[in-house]
KOLTORBA-669877 format. One record per atom (N, C-alpha, C): atom name; chain; residue number from 1; y, z, x. Coordinates in steps of 0.05 Angstrom, whole numbers. Layout:
! residues N
NODE  a c   k     c2     c3     c1
NODE CA A NUM      Y      Z      X
...
***
This chain:
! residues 68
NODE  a c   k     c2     c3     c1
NODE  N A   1   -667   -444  -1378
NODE CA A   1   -691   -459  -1369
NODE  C A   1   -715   -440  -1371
NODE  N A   2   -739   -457  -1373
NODE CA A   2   -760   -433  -1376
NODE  C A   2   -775   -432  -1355
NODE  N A   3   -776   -399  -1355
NODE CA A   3   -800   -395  -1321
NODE  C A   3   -826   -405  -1337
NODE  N A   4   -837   -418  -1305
NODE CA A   4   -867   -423  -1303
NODE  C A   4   -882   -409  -1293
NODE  N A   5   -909   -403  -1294
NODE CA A   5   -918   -384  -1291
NODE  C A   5   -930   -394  -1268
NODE  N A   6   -952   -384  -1253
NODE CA A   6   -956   -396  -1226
NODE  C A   6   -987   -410  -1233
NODE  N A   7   -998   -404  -1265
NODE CA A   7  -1018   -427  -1267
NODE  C A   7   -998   -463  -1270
NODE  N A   8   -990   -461  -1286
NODE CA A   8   -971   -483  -1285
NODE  C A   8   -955   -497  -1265
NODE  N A   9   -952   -475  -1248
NODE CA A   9   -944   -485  -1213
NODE  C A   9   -964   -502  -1206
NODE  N A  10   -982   -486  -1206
NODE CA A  10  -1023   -490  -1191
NODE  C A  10  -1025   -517  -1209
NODE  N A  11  -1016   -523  -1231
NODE CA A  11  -1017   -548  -1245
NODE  C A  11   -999   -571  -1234
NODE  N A  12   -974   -564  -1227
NODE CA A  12   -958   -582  -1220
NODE  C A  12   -964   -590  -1201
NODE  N A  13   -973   -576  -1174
NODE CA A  13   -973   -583  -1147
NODE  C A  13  -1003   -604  -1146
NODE  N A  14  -1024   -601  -1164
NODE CA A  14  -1050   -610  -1166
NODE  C A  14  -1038   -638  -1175
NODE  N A  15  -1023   -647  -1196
NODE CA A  15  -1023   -677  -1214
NODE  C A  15  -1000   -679  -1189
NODE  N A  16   -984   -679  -1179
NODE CA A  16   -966   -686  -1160
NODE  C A  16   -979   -699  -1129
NODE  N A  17   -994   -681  -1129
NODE CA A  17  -1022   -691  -1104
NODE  C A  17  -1035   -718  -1114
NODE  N A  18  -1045   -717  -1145
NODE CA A  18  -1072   -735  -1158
NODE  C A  18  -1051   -760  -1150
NODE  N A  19  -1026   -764  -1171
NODE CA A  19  -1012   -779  -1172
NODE  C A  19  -1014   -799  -1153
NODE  N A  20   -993   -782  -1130
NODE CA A  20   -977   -784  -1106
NODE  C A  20  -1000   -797  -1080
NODE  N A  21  -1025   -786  -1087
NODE CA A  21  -1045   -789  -1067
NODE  C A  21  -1051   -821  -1052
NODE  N A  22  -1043   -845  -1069
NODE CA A  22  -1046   -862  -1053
NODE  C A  22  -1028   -878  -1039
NODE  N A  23   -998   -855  -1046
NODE CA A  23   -975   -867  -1027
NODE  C A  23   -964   -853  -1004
NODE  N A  24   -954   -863   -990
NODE CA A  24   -950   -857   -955
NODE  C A  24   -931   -838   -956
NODE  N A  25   -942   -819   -941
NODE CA A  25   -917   -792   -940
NODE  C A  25   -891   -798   -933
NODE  N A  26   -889   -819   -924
NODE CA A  26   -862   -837   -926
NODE  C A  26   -841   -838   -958
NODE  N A  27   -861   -843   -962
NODE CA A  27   -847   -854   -993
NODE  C A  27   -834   -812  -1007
NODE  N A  28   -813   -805   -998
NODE CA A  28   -812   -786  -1000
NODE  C A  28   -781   -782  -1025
NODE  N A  29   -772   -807  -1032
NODE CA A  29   -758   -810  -1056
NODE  C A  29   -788   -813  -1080
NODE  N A  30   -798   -830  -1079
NODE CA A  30   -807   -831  -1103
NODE  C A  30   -830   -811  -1105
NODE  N A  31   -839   -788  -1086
NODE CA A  31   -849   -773  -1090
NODE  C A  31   -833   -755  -1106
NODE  N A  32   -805   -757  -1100
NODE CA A  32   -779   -725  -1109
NODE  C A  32   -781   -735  -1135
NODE  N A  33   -783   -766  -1137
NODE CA A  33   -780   -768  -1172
NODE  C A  33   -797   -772  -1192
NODE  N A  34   -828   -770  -1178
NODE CA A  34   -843   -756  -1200
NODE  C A  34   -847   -732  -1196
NODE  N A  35   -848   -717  -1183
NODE CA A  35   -843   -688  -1181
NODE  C A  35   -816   -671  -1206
NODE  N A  36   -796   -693  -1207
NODE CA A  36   -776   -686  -1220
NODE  C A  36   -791   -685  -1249
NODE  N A  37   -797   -714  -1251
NODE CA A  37   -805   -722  -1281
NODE  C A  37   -835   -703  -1293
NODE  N A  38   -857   -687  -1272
NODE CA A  38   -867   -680  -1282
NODE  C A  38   -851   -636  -1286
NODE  N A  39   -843   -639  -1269
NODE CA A  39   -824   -610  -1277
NODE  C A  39   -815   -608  -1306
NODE  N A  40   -796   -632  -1313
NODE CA A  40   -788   -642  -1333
NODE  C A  40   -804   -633  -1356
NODE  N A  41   -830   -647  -1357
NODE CA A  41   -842   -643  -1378
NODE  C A  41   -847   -616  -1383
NODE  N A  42   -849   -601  -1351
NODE CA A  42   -869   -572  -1364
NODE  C A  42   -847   -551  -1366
NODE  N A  43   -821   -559  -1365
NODE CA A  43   -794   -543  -1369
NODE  C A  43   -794   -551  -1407
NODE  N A  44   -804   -577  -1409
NODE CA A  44   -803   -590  -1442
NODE  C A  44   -828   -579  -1462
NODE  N A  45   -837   -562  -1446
NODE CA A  45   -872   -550  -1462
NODE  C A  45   -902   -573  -1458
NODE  N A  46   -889   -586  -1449
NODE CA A  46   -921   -606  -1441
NODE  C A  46   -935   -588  -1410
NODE  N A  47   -953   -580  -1410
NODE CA A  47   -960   -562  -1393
NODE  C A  47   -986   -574  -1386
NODE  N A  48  -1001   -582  -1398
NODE CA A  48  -1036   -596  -1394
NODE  C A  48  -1035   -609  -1366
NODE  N A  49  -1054   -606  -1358
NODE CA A  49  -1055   -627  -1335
NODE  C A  49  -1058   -653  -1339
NODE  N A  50  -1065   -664  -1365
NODE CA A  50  -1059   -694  -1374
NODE  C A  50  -1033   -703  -1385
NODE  N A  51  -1026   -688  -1395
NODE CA A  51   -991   -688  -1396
NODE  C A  51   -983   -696  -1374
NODE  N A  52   -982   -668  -1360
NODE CA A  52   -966   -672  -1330
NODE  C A  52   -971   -704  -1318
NODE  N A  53   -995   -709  -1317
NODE CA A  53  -1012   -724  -1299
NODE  C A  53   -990   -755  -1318
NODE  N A  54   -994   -754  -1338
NODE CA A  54   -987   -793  -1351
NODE  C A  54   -952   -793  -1342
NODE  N A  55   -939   -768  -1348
NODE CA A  55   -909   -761  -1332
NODE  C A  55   -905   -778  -1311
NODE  N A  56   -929   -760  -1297
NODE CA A  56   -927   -777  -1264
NODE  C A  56   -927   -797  -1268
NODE  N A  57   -946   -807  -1280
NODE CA A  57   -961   -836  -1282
NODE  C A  57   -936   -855  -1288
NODE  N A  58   -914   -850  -1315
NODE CA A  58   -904   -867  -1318
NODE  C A  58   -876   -856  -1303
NODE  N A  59   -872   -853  -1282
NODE CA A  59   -847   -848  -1267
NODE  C A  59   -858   -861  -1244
NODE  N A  60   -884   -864  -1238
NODE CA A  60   -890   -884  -1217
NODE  C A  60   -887   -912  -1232
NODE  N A  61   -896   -917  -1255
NODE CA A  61   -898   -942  -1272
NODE  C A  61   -867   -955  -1270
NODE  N A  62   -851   -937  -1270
NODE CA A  62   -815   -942  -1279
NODE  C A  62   -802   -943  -1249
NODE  N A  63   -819   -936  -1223
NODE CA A  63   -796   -938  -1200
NODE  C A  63   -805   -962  -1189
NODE  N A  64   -772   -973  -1177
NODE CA A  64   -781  -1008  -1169
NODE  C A  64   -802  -1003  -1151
NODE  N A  65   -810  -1026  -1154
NODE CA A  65   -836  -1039  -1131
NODE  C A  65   -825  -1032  -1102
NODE  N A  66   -807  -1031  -1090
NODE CA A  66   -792  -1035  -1067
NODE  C A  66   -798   -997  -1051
NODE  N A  67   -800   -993  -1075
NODE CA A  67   -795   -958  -1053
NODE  C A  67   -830   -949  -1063
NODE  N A  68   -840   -965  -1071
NODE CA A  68   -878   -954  -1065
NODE  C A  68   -891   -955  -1038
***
């Protein structure tokens, strides 16, 4: 697996916040699973913060309605 460096951390934790920001700290599954899916990418070489960021985007797009 490949280390990240801690700009790319500083990336992850920022699009994980943008994402994540208008759902209830409740919702703490589908927070783990865009968190997963944007790890994913930057373990896969997509590193940009718009990368990261559409990741999120479509792992919120893909989890049922029920756990938003």
């Amino acid at each position: 697996m490949t280390q990240l460096d801690s700009t790319v951390i500083s990336a992850l934790r920022t699009v994980l916040d943008d994402v994540c920001s208008h759902l209830p700290l409740s919702s703490v599954s589908l927070r783990t699973d865009v968190a997963s899916r944007i790890l994913q990418c930057a373990h896969g070489g997509e590193r940009t913060y718009d990368q990261l960021k559409e990741a999120g985007l479509q792992a919120l797009k893909a989890a049922p309605s029920k756990r938003r």
